[in-house]
C-alpha positions as a printed Julia matrix, in Angstrom:
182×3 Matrix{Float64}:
 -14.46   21.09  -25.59
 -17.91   20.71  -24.36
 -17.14   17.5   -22.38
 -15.63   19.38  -19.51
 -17.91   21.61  -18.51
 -20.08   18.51  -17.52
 -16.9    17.14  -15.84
 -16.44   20.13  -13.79
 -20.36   19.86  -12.92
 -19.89   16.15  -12.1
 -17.14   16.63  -10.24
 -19.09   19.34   -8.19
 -21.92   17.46   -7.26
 -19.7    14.51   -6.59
 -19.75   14.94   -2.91
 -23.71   15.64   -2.07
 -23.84   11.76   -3.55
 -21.28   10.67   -0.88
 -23.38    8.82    1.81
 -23.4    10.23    5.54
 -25.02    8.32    8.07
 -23.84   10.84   11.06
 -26.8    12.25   12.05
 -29.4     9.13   11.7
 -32.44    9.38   13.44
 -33.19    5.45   12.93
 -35.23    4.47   16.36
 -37.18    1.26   16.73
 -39.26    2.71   19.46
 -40.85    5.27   16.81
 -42.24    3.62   13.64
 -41.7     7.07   12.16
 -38.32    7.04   12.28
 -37.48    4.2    10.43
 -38.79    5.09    6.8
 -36.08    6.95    5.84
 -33.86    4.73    2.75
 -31.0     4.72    5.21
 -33.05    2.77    7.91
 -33.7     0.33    5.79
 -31.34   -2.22    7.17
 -32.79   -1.21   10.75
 -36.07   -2.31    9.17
 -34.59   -5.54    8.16
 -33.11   -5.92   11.92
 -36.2    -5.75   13.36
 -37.95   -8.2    11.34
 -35.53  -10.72   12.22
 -36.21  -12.99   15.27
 -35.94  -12.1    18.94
 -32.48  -14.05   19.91
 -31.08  -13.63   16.56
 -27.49  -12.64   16.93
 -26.31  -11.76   13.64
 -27.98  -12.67   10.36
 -27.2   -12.37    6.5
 -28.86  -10.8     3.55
 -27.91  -10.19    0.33
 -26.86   -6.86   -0.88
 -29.85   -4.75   -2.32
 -27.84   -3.18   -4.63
 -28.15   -4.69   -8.01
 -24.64   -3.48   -9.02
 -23.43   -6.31   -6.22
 -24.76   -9.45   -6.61
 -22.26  -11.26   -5.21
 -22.3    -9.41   -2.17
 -23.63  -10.47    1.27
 -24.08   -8.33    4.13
 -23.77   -9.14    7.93
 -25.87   -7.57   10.42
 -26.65   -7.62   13.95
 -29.88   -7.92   15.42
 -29.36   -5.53   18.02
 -30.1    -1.69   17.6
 -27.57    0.76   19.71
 -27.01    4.8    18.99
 -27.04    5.36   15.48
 -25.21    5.16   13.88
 -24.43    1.9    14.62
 -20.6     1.2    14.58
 -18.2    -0.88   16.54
 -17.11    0.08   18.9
 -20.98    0.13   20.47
 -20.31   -3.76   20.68
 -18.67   -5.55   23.22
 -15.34   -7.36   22.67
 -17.16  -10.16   23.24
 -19.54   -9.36   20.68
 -17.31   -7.67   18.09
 -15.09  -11.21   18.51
 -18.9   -13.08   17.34
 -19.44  -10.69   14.83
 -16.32  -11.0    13.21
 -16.32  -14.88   13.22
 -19.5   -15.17   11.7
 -18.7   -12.51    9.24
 -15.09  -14.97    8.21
 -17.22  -18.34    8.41
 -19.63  -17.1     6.19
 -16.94  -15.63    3.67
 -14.81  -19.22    3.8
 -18.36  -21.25    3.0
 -18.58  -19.33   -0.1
 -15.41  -18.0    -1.5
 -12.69  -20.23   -0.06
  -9.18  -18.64    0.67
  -9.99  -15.29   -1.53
 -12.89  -13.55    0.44
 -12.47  -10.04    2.14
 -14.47   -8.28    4.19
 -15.38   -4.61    4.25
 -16.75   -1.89    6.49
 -16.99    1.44    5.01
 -16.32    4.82    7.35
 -19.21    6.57    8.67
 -19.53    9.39    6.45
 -19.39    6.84    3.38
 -22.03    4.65    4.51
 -25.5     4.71    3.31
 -26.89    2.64    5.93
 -27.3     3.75    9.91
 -27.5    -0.11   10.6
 -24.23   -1.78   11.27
 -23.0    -4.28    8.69
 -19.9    -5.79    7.51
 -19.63   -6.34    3.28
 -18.64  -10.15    2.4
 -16.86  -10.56   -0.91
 -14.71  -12.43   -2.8
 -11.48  -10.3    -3.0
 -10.73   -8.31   -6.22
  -6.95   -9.73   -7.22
  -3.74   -7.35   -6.66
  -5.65   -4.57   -3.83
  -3.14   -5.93   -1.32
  -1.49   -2.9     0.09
   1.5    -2.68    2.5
  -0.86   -0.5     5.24
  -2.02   -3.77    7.49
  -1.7    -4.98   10.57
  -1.42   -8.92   11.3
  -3.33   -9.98   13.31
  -4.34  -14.27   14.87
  -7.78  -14.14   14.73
 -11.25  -12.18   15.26
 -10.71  -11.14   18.75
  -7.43   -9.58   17.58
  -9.36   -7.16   15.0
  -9.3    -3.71   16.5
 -11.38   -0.61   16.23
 -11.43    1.32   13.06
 -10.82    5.03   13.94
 -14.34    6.8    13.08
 -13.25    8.4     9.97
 -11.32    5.19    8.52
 -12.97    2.46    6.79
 -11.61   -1.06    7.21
 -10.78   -4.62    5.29
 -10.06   -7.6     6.15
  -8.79  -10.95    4.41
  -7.06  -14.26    4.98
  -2.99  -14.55    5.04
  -2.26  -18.01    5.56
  -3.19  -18.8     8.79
  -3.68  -15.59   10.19
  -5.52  -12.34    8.99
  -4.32   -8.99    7.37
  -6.36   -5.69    8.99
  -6.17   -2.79    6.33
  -7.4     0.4     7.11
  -7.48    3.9     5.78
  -9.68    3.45    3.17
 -12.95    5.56    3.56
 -14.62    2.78    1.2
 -13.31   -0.23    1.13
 -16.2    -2.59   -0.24
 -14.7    -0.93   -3.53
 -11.96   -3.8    -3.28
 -14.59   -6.66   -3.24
 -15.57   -8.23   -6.4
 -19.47   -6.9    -7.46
């Protein structure tokens, strides 16, 4: 069996490909800082408008082009996650994230966040999909609407989609964005 050698070898260097964004260095205040491939969405950021709130782009990654991103404009620590946003401001975020999913996938969009140490990007941003069919899991919490969405913990990952009228909150998952459709 020569095949699993190069298993065992893939499976070994499996986790140095795992992104971690931990220890990000991204700083708009020094140009030199922000030319690492994990800054690039801090880049982006910084080219948008002053008084831009949150903007879109599409997903870079070939492999997803179906997939929108949501950013803010705003740089905090890096990196960038939540709970460095206000209520307020979390509330915004996730109701442009949702109107932006309903415009272009209806009733079967989801939205994605991956944890920290699966991230590839120090900037914060939410994944927009359309919602691969049968990932529903029973680990959720229901919740009325944006300002109801907690805080992932640090090391979870977390999805959202539509239930009706209200939304389900899934987290757990390390890499979610996995459930969106490419």
């Amino acid at each position: 069996m020569r095949i699993f050698p190069h298993v065992v070898w893939c499976a070994l260097l499996l986790p140095a490909g795992l992104a971690d964004v931990r220890s990000c260095a991204c700083d708009p205040a020094k140009p030199e800082t922000m030319e690492a491939r994990e800054c690039s969405l801090c880049r982006v950021a910084e080219s948008q408008p002053e008084g831009t709130r949150f903007f879109f782009v599409r997903d870079a990654n070939p492999n997803k082009p179906n997939r929108l991103l949501v950013l803010p404009r705003f740089h905090r620590r890096n990196p960038q996650d939540l709970s460095e946003m206000t209520a307020e401001e979390r509330t915004a975020y996730w109701t442009a994230a949702i109107a932006k999913a309903r415009q272009l996938w209806g009733d079967d969009w989801g939205l994605a966040i991956n944890s920290l140490d699966r991230r590839t990007q120090c900037h914060m941003h939410i994944h927009i999909g359309k919602l691969r069919q049968g990932v529903e899991n029973e680990t959720f919490v229901v919740v009325d609407g944006p300002a109801s969405i907690s805080l992932p913990r640090e090391a979870d990952g977390m999805w959202v989609h539509p239930a009706g009228r209200r939304l389900h909150v899934h987290s757990g998952d390390p890499a979610p964005e996995l459930l969106l459709e490419r």
